[in-house]
N, C-alpha and C positions, 0 to 999 in steps of 0.2 A: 336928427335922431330917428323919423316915423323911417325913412327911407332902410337904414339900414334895423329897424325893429322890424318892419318890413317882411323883408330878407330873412333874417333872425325865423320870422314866424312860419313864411313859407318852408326853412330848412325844417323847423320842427314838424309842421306837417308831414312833408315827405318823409322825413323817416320814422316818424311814429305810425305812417300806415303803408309805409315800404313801398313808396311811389316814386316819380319824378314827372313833375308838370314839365308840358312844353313849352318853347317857348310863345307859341300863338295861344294860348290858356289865356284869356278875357275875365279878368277879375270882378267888371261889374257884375256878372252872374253870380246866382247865389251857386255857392260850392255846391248843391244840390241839386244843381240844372244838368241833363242831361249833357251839355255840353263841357260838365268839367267833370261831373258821373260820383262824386263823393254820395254815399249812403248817411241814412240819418245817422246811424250805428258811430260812422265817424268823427262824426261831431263831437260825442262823447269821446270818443280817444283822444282828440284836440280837445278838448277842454279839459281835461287832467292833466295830458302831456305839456300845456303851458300855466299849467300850474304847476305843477313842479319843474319844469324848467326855468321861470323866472319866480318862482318861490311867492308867488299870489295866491290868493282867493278869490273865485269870483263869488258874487253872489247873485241871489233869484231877481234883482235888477238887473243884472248885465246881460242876462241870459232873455227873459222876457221884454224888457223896453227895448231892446238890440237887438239888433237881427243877427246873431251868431250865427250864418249860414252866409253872411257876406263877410269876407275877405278885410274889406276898410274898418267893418262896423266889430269886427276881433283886435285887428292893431290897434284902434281906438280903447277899446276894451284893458287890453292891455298896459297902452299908452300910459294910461289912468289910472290904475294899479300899479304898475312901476313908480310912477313921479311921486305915490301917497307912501308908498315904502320908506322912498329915501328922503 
């Protein structure tokens, strides 16, 4: 399931900030490195945007214990939130 939640989360990215990542885009970097060039600004668009995409809440643990600016440490985020739903 991570794999295509994944997936899932990068499509929500790009089109909540009307992008499309390459495909040589290095996901260990934080979204915020120069080399993937996301604004702090955006962060907050993706954190709304999968919240109401996948009907979660995060809360001020997900956001502060997490590095929400990495890529794994969102799908996890999520991951975790999904499974408590259902």
């Amino acid at each position: 399931m991570e794999n295509s939640l994944r997936e899932k989360i990068i499509n929500i990215i790009e089109t909540e900030l009307n992008i499309k990542f390459t495909d040589e885009v290095d996901y260990q970097y934080s979204l915020l490195d120069p080399r993937i060039g996301l604004k702090p600004r955006d962060l907050l668009v993706i954190f709304f945007g999968l919240q109401s995409a996948f009907h979660i809440t995060f809360n001020d643990k997900d956001i502060l214990e997490r590095r929400f600016d990495f890529l794994d440490n969102i799908v996890a985020a999520v991951q975790e939130k999904v499974e408590n739903v259902v």
